[in-house]
Phi, psi and omega in degrees: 000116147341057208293308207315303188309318181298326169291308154193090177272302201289072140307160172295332168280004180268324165266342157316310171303291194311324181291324185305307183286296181263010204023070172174155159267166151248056187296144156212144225231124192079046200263158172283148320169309166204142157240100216305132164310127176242173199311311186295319175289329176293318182301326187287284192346283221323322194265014187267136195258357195196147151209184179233143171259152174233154165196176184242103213270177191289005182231003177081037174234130191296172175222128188238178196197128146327141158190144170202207215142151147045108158274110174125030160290325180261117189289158156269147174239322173198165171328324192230040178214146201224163179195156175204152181270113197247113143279172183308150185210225185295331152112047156270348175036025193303327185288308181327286192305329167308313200272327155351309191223010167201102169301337173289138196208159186258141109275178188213096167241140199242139158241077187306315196285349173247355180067356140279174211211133192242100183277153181217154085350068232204155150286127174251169169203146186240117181261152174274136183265358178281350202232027155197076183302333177283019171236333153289340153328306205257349181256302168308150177265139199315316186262017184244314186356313194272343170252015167279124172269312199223169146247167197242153166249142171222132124311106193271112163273324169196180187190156172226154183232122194268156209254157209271015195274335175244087191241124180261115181299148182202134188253126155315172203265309107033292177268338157289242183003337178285316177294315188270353179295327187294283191345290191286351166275356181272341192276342161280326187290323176293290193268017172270303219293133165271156193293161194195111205238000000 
């Protein structure tokens, strides 16, 4: 099990609330140093078309930010490193600049359609991709390459995995369309027939 994220999300004030409400904490003791990504979470990353980043700017107000791509665009590199391509966008770069001077960052990837979800923990760091095309090389998807501005990095320190009951399933267009493509050929194949009154 994953201790690290628990250690530490579960501040004193965070067991100060939890005693209020549960008259009990969830403290915890003897967490690992980090928690290494294992096979079921790189498989989760691996299949995800999107997540949301948090990060934090220099006056202390968070920021979270949609990213999405691909599936399988936010790479596993090893157990405790994550990567990505950041293309040209509003050109507002507010995550650039947070991690510029407070490197700590959240993700949030969501399965809607499976109902779960995986929080993660992490040090980011951000490259300029003109001055390491072999790494957009290696990162980027082949046909976006020329509009990667920057790559991210994450130290993964720790991630938890949450529990689905209140996850509202929700399907892609993609995925709806899978369901409905049979649907909709018996429904041509039904009104090719002629009628017989």
């Amino acid at each position: 099990m994953a201790t690290k994220y628990l250690d530490l999300t579960f501040t004193d004030s965070v067991c100060r609330a939890q005693q209020q409400y549960y008259g009990r904490t969830g403290a915890i003791t003897g967490a690992s140093e980090r928690d290494p990504l294992g096979q079921a979470e790189a498989g989760f990353i691996a299949a995800r078309d999107s997540f949301y980043l948090g990060s934090i700017s220099e006056s202390g107000w968070p920021y979270i930010q949609h990213r999405g791509g691909p599936q399988g665009f936010l790479r596993v590199i090893d157990e405790r490193t994550l990567a990505f391509a950041d293309y040209k966008g509003n050109r507002q770069l507010l995550t650039t600049g947070n991690v510029s001077v407070n490197d700590r960052v959240a993700l949030f990837l969501m399965d809607y359609k499976n109902r779960a979800r995986l929080k993660l923990l992490g040090h980011a760091r951000v490259e300029d991709a003109r001055v390491h095309p072999e790494l957009v090389a290696q990162i980027a998807d082949s046909k976006m390459r020329s509009s990667v501005e920057r790559l991210v990095f994450i130290d993964v320190v720790s991630f938890d995995w949450n529990c689905p009951k209140h996850i509202t399933p929700l399907y892609s267009m993609g995925e709806v369309e899978e369901v409905m493509g049979p649907l909709k050929s018996r429904i041509a194949e039904l009104e090719g027939q002629p009628r017989s009154f």
